[in-house]
C-alpha positions as CSV (number, residue, x, y, z in Angstrom):
1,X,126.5,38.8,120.3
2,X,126.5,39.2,123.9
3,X,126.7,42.4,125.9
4,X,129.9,43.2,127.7
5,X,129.9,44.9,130.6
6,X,131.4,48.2,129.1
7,X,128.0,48.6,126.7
8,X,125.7,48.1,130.1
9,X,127.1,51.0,131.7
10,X,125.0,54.0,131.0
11,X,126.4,57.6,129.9
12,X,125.9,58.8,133.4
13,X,128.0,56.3,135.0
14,X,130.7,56.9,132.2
15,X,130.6,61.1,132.6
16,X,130.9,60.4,136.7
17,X,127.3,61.1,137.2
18,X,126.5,64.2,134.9
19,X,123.7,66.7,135.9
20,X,121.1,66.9,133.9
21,X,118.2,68.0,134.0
22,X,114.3,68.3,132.4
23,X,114.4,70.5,129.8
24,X,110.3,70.8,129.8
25,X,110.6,72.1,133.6
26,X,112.1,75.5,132.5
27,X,110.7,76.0,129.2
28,X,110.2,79.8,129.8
29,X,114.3,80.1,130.3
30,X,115.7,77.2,128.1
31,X,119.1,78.5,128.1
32,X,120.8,79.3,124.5
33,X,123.9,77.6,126.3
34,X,126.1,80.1,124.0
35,X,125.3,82.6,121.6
36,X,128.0,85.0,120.8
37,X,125.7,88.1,119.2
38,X,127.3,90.3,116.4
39,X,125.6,92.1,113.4
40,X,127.7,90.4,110.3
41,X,126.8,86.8,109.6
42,X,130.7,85.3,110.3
43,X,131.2,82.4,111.9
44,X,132.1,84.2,114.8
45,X,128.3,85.0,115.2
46,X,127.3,81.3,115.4
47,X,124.9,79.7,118.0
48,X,127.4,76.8,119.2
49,X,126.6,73.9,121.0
50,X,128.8,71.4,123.2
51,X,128.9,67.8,122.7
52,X,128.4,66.6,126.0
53,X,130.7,63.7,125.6
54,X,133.8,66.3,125.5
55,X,133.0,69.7,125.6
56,X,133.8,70.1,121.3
57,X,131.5,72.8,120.1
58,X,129.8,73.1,116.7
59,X,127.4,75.4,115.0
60,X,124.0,74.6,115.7
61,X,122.6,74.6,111.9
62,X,124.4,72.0,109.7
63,X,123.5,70.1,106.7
64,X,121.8,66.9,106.0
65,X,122.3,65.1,102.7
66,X,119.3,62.6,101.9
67,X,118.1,63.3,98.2
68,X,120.0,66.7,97.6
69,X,123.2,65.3,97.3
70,X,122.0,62.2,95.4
71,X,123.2,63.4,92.1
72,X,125.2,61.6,89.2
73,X,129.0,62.6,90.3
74,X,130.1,62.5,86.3
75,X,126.7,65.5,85.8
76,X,129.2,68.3,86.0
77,X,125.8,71.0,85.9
78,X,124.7,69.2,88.7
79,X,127.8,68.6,90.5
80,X,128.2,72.5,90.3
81,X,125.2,73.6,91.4
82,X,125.6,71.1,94.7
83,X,129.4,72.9,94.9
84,X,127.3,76.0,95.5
85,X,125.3,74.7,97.9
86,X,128.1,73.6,100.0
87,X,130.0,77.2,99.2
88,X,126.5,78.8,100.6
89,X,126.6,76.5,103.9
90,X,130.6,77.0,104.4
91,X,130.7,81.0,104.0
92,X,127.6,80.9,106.4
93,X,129.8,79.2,109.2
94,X,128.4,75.9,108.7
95,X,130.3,73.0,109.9
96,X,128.3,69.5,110.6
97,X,127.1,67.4,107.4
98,X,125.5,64.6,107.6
99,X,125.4,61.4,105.3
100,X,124.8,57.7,104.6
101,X,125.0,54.7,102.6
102,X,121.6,54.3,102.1
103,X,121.7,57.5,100.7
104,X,123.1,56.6,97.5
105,X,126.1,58.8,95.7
106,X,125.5,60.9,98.6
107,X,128.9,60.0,100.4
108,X,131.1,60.5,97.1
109,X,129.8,64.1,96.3
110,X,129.9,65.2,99.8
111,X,133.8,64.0,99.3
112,X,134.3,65.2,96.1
113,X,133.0,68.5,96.8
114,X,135.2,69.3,100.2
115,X,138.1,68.2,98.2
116,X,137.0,70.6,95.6
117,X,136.3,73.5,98.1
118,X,139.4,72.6,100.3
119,X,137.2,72.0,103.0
120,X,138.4,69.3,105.0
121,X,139.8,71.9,108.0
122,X,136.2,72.9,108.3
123,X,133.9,70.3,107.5
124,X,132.7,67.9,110.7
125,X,131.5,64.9,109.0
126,X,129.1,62.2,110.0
127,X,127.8,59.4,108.4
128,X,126.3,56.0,109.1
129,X,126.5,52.0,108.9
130,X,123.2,50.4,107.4
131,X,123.8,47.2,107.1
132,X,123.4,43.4,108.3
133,X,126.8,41.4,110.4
134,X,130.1,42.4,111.9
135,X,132.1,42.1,108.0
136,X,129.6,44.3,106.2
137,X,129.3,46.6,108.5
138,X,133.2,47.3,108.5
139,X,133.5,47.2,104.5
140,X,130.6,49.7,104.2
141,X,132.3,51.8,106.6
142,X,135.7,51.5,105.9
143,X,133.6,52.4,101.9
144,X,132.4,55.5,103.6
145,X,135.1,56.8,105.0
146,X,136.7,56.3,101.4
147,X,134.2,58.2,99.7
148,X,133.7,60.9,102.0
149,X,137.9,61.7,102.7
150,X,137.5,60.9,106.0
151,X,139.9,59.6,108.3
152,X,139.0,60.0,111.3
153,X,135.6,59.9,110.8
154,X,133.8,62.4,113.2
155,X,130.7,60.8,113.9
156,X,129.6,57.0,112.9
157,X,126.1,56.5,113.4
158,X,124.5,53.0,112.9
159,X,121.3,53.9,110.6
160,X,117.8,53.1,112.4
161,X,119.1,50.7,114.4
162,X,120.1,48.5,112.3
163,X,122.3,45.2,113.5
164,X,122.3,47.6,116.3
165,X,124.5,45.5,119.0
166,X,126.9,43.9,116.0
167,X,127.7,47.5,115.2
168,X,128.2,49.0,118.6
169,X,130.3,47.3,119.3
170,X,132.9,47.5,116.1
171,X,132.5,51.3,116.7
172,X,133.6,51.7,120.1
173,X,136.8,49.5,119.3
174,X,137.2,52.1,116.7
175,X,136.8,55.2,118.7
176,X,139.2,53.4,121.1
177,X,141.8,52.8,118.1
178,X,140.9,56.5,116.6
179,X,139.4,55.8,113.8
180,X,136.4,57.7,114.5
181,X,135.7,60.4,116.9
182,X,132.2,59.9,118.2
183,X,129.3,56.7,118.2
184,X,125.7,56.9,118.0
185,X,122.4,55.9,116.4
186,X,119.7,56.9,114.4
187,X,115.8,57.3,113.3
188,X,113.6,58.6,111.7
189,X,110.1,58.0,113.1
190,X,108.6,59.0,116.5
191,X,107.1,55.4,117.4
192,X,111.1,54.5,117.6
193,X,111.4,57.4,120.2
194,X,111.3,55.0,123.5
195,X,113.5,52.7,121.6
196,X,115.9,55.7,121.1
197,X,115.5,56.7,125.1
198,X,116.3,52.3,126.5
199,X,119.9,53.0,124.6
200,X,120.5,56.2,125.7
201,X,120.0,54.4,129.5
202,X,122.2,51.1,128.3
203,X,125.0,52.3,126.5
204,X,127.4,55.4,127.0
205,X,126.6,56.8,123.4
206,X,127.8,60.4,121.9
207,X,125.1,61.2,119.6
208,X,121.3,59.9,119.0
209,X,120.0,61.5,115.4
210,X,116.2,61.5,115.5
211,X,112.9,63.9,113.7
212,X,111.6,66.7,115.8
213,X,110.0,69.7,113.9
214,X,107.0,71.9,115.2
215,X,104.6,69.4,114.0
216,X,106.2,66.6,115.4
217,X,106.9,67.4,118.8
218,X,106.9,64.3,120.5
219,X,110.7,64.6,121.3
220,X,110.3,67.0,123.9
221,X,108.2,64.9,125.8
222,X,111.0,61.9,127.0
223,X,114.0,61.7,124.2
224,X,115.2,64.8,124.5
225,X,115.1,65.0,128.8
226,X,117.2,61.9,128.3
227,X,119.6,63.1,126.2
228,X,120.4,66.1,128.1
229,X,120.0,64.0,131.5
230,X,122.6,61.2,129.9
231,X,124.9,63.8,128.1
232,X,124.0,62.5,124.7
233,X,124.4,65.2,121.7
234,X,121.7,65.3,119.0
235,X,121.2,65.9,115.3
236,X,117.7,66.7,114.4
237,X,116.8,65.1,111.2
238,X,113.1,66.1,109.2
239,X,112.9,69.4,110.9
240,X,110.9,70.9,108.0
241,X,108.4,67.5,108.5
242,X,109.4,66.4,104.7
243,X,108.3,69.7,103.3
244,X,104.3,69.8,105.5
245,X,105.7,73.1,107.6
246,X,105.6,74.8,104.6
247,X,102.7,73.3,103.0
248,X,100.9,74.6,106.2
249,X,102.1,78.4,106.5
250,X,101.4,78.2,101.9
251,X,102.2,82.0,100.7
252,X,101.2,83.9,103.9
253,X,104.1,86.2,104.9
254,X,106.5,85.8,108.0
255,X,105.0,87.1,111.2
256,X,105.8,90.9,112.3
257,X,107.7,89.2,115.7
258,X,110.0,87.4,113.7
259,X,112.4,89.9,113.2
260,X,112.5,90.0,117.3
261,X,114.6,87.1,116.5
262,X,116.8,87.5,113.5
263,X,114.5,85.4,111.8
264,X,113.6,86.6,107.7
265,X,112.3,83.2,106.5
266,X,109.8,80.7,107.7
267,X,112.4,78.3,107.5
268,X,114.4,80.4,109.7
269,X,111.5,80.4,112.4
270,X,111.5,76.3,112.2
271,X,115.0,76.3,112.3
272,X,115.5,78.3,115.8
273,X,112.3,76.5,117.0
274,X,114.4,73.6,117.7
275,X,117.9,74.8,118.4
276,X,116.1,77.1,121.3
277,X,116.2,73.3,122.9
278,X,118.6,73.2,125.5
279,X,119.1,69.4,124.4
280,X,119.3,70.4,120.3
281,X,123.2,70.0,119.5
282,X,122.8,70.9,115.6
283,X,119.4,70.5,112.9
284,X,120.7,69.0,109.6
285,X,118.0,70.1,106.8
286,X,119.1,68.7,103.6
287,X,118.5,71.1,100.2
288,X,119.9,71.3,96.6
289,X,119.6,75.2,96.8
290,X,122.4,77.8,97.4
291,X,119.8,80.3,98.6
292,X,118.4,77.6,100.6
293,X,121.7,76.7,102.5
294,X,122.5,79.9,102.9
295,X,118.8,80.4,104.2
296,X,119.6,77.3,106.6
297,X,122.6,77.9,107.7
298,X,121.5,81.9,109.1
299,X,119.0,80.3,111.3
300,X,122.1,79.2,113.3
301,X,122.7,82.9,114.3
302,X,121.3,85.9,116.5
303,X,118.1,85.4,119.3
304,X,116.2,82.2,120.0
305,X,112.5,82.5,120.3
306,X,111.3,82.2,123.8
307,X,108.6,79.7,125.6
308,X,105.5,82.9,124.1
309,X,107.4,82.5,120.6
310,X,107.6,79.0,120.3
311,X,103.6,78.7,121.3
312,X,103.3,81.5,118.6
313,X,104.6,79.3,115.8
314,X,103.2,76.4,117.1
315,X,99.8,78.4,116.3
316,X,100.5,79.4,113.1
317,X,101.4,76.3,111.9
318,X,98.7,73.8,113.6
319,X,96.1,76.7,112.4
């Protein structure tokens, strides 16, 4: 397909020249951008973060679903236990929940579940196209947004780039009919990250999913400048590095400084690594655990570490 003129314009020519900025120039006073503070863990106590695009703001810890919501939909044990995991990420003040095809009956729990849970008022869905051509991309889609409840679909993502330009442009001629809310793209692997930052500068995207976790901290370097430069949201997939964070830290105990920070878990402390990014709009770790979610979903709340707390964790990890 050819590239209209529309797709060529970049973010900051669509925004009217947005301000951004570096977000590795002020490390030592990344801003929270809002944190309303409060002792109870209510909703009202939730890190937000704006989608640049529009100003909407969501909590910063959602929910991913790759292999945890994978489950035989007709296994009511299992379909249970995930209905607790979703209960656990709701009464935390969750909001964003993030899917695919690829993922397999992903999509149709994640559905069945909010209709179970009456959750449709509070759920912000996102989920993806992963497929080849213009006609397959639309049935999948139009499949998703069946299986998931959805219409409008918040946030249509096309999966690691794949038939990126096909796709494009079928999602902005539905955001412009209202079919979904938001456009962007997706990976999963650093060595796509300059890939990821040529389309943030080409087309006037919402979102750009991508890994960053304390291991894997090549995002800070270029990807997520542009983002924040190009008023581009983000969704943080892999932040726990496929399971090596904790691998690293094994059985040793918390450190004393993270209570400065609200933080009780080490998956707390990886958590607020990454939303203390100026650029971070929401992490999505993905679990099959009510403790877990709940775990999650509380990193989202209370203090951000700092530049010293961040090279603190770094530490104890690459130790």
């Amino acid at each position: 397909m050819g590239t209209s003129k529309y797709w060529m314009l970049t973010r900051r020519q669509v925004l009217g020249g947005l301000a951004g900025g570096s977000a590795l120039a002020a490390l030592g006073s990344w801003p929270t951008r809002r944190v309303i503070a409060g002792a109870a863990p209510e909703p009202q106590d939730l890190i937000l973060r704006e989608i640049p695009s529009t100003g909407e703001e969501l909590p910063a810890a959602g929910m991913g679903t790759y292999r945890s919501f994978n489950i035989d939909p007709g296994d009511r044990g299992a379909l249970e236990r995930m209905q607790q995991v979703l209960r656990a990420f709701l009464d935390g003040g969750g909001r964003v929940i993030d899917s695919s095809p690829m993922y397999g009956q992903s999509e149709r729990v994640v559905g069945l579940l909010a209709d179970e849970e009456d959750a449709d008022a509070r759920l912000w869905m996102a989920t993806k196209v992963w497929t080849d051509g213009r006609e397959a991309g639309i049935d999948q889609m139009e499949a998703s947004m069946r299986l998931m409840r959805r219409n409008p679909m918040e946030l249509m993502q096309v999966h690691n780039l794949r038939d990126l330009e096909t796709h494009l442009e079928t999602l902005q001629a539905w955001k412009d009919e209202g079919r979904i809310r938001y456009l962007g793209i997706t990976h999963y692997q650093a060595a796509r990250h300059d890939d990821l930052i040529r389309l943030i500068e080409r087309y006037p995207l919402d979102f750009v999913q991508f890994n960053y976790n304390v291991l894997e901290r090549n995002a800070e370097q270029r990807l997520l400048p542009a983002c924040e430069e190009h008023g581009v949201a983000t969704l943080i997939n892999e932040p726990f590095g496929q399971g090596r964070l904790f691998r690293r830290v094994g059985d040793r105990p918390v450190p004393d400084w993270a209570g400065d920070i609200g933080a009780s878990s080490w998956a707390q402390l990886f958590l607020k690594f990454l939303i203390a990014h100026p650029a971070v709009t929401a992490v999505i770790p993905a679990t099959g655990n009510p403790d877990h979610a709940a775990d999650n979903v509380a990193a989202g709340k209370g203090p951000l570490p700092d530049r010293d707390l961040r090279q603190r964790l770094v530490n104890a990890v690459e130790d």
